[in-house]
mmCIF file of the C-alpha atoms, coordinates in Angstrom:
data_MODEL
# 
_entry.id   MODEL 
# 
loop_
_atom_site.group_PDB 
_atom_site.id 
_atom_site.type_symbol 
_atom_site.label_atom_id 
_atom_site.label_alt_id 
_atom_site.label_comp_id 
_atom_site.label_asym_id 
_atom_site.label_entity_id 
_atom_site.label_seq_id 
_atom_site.pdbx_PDB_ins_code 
_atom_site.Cartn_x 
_atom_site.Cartn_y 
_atom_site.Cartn_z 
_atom_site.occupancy 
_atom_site.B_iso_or_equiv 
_atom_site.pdbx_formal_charge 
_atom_site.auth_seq_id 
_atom_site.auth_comp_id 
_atom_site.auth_asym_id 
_atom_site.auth_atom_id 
_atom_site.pdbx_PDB_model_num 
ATOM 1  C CA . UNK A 1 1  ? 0.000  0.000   0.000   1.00 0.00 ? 1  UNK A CA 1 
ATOM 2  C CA . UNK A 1 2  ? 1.093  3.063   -1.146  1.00 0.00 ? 2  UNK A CA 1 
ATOM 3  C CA . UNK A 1 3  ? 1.262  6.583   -3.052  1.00 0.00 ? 3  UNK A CA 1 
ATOM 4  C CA . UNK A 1 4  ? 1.874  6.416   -6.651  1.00 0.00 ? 4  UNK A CA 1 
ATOM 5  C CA . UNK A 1 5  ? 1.959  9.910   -7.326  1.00 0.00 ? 5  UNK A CA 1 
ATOM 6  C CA . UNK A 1 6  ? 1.959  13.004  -5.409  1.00 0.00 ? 6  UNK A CA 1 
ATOM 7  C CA . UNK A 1 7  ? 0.659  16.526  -7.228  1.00 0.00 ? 7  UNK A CA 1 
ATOM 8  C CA . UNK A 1 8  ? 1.241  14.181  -10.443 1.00 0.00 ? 8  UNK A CA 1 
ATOM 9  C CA . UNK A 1 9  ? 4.858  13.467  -9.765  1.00 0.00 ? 9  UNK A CA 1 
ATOM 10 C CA . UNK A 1 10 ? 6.065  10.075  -9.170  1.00 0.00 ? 10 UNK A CA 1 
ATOM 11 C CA . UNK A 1 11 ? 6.440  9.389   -5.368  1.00 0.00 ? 11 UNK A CA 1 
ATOM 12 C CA . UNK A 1 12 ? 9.639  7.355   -5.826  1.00 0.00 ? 12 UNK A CA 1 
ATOM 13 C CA . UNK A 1 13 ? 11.219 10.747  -7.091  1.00 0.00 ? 13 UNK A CA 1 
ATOM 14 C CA . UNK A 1 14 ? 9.176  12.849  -4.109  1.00 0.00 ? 14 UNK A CA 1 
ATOM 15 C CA . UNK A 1 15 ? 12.396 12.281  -1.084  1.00 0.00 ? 15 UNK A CA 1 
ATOM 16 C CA . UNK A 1 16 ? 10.065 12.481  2.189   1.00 0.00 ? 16 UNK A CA 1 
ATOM 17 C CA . UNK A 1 17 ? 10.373 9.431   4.139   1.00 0.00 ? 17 UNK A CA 1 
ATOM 18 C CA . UNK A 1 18 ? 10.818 9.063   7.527   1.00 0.00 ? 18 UNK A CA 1 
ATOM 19 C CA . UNK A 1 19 ? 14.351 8.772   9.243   1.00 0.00 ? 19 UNK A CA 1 
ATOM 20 C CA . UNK A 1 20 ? 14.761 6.471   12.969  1.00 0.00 ? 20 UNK A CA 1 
ATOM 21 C CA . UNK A 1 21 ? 17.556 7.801   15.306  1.00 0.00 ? 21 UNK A CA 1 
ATOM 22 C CA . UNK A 1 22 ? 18.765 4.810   16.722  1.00 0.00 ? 22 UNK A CA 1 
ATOM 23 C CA . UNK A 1 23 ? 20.337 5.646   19.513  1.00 0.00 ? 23 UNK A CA 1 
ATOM 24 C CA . UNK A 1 24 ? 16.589 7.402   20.899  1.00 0.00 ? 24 UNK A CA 1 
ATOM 25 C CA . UNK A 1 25 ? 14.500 4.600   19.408  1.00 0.00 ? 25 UNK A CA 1 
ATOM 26 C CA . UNK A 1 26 ? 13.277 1.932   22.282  1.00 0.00 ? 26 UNK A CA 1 
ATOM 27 C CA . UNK A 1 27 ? 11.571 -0.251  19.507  1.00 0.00 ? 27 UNK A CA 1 
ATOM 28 C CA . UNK A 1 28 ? 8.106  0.485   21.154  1.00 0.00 ? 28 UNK A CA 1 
ATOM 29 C CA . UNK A 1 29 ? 6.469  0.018   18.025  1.00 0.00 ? 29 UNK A CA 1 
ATOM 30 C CA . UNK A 1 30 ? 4.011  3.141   18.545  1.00 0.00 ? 30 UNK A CA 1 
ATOM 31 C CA . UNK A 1 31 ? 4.860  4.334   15.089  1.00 0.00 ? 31 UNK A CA 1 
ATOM 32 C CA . UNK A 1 32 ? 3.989  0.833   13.373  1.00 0.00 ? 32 UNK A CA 1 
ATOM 33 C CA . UNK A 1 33 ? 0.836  0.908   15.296  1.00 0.00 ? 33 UNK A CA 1 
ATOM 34 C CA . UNK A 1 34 ? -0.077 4.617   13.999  1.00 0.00 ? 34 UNK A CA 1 
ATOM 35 C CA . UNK A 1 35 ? 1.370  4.479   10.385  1.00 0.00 ? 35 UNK A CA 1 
ATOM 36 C CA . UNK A 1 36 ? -2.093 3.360   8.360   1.00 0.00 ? 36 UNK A CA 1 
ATOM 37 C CA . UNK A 1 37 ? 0.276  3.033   5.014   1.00 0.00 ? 37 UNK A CA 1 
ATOM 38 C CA . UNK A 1 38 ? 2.743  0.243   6.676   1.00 0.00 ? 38 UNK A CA 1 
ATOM 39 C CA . UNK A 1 39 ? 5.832  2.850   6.449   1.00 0.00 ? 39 UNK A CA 1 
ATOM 40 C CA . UNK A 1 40 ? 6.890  0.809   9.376   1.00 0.00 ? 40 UNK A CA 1 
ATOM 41 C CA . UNK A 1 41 ? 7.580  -2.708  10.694  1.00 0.00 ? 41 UNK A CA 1 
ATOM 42 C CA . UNK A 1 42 ? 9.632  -4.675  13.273  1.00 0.00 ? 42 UNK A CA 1 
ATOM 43 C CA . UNK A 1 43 ? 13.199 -6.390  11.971  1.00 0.00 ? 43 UNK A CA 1 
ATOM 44 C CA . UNK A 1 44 ? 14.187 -9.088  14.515  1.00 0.00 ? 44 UNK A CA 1 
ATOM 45 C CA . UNK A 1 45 ? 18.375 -9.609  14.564  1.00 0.00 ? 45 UNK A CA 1 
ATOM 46 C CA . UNK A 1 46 ? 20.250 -11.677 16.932  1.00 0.00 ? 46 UNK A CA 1 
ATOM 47 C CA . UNK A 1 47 ? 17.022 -11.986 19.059  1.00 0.00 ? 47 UNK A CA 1 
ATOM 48 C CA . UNK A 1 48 ? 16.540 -8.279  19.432  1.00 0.00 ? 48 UNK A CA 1 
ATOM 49 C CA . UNK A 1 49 ? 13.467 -6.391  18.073  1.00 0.00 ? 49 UNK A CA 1 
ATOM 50 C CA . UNK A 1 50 ? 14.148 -2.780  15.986  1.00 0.00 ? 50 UNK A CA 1 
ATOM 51 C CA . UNK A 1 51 ? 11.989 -0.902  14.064  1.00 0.00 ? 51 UNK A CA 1 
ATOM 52 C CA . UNK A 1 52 ? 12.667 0.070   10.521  1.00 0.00 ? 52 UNK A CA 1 
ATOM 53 C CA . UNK A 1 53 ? 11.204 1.848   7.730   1.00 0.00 ? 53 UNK A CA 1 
ATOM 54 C CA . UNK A 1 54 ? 9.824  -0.695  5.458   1.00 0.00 ? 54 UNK A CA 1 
ATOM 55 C CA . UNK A 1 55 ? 8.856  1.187   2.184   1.00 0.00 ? 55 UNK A CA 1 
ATOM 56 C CA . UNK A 1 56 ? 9.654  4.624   2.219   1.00 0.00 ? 56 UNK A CA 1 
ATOM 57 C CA . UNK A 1 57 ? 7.260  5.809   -0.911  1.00 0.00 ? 57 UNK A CA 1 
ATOM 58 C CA . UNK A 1 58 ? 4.335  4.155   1.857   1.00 0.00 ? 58 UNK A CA 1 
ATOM 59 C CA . UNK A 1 59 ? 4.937  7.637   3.435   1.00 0.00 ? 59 UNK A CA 1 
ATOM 60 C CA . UNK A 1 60 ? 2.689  10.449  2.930   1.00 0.00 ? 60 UNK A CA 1 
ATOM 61 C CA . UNK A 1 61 ? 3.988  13.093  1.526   1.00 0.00 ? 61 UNK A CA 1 
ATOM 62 C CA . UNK A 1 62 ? 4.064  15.918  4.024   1.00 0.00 ? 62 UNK A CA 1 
ATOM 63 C CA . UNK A 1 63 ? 2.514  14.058  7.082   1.00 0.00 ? 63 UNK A CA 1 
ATOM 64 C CA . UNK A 1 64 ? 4.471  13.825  9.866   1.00 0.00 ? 64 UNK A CA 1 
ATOM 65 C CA . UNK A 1 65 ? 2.191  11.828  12.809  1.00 0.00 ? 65 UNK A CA 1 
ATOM 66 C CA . UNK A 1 66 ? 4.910  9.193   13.728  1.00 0.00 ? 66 UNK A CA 1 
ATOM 67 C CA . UNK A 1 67 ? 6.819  11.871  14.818  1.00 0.00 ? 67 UNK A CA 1 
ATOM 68 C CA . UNK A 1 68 ? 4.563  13.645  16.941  1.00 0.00 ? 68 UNK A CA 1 
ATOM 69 C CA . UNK A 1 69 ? 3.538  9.918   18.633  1.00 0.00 ? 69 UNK A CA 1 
ATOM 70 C CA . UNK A 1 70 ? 6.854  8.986   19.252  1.00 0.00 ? 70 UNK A CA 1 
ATOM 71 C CA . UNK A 1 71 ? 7.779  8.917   22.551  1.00 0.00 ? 71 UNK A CA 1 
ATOM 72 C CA . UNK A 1 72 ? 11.216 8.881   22.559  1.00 0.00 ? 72 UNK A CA 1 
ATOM 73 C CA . UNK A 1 73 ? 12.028 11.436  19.928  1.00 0.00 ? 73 UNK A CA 1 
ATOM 74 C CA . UNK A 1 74 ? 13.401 9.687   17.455  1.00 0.00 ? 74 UNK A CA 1 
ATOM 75 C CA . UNK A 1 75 ? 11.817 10.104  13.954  1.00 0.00 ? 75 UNK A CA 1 
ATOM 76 C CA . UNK A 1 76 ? 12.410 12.893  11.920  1.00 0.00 ? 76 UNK A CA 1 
ATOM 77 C CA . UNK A 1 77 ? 11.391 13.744  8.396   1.00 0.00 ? 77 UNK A CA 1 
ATOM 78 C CA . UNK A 1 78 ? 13.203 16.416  5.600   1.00 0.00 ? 78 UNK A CA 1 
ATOM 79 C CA . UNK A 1 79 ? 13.100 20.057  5.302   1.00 0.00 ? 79 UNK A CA 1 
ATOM 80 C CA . UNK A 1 80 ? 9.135  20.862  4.292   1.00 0.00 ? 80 UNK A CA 1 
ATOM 81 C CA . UNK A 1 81 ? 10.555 23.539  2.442   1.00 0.00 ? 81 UNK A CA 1 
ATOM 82 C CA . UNK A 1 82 ? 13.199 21.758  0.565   1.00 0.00 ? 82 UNK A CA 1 
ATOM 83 C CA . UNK A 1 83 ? 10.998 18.828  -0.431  1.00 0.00 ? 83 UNK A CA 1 
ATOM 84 C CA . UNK A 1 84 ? 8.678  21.970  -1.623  1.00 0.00 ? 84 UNK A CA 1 
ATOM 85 C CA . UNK A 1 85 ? 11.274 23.222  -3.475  1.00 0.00 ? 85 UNK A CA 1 
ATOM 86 C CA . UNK A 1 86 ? 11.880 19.834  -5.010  1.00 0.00 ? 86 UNK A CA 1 
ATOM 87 C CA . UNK A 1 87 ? 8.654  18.944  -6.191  1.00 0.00 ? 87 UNK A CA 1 
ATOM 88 C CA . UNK A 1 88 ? 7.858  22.314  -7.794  1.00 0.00 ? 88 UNK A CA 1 
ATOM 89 C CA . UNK A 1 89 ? 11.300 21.730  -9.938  1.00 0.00 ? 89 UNK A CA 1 
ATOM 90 C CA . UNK A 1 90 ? 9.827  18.191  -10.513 1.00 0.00 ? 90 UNK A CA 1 
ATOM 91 C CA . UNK A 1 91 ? 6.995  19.455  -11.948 1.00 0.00 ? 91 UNK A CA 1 
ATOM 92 C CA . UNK A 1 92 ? 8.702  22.336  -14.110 1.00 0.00 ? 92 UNK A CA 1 
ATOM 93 C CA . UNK A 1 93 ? 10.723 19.818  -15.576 1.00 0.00 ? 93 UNK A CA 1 
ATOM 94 C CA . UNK A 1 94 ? 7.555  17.425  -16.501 1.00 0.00 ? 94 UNK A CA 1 
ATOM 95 C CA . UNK A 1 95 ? 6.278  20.523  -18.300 1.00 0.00 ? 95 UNK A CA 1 
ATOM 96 C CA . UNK A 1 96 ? 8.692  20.898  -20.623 1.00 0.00 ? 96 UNK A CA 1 
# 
């Protein structure tokens, strides 16, 4: 499950994906819960349970709700403004 396009461009061009700082993530699994789009799941190595990002291009553009449900602190997404940026030169460049 996920975005094919976003304001007509491609979502595998579109860089907005969430980013896990491992050394603040407790593997709680709050954002796997939250994320309806499966962004997230649970990676078991050497017996230990850690969240990852699954499928990046799962993410909604622009959304940000893992972040603001994670207790610990440690998801973070791009510059809003720079993926802005990015997508409006996306779609210059599909005009022409």
């Amino acid at each position: 499950m996920s975005e094919n396009e976003y304001d007509g461009i491609p979502r595998n061009k579109i860089h907005w994906a969430p980013k896990i700082d491992y050394e603040k993530c407790v593997s709680c699994g709050k954002c796997v819960e939250f994320c309806h789009m499966q962004t997230f799941d649970f990676e078991e190595k050497n017996g230990k349970k850690k969240t990852v990002v699954k499928d990046q291009n799962a993410c909604v553009v622009f959304c940000r709700g893992c972040e603001d449900i994670c207790p610990a602190g440690a998801i973070t997404h791009p510059s809003e403004e720079e993926t802005r940026r990015s997508i409006e030169k996306l779609q210059e460049a599909a005009l022409t």
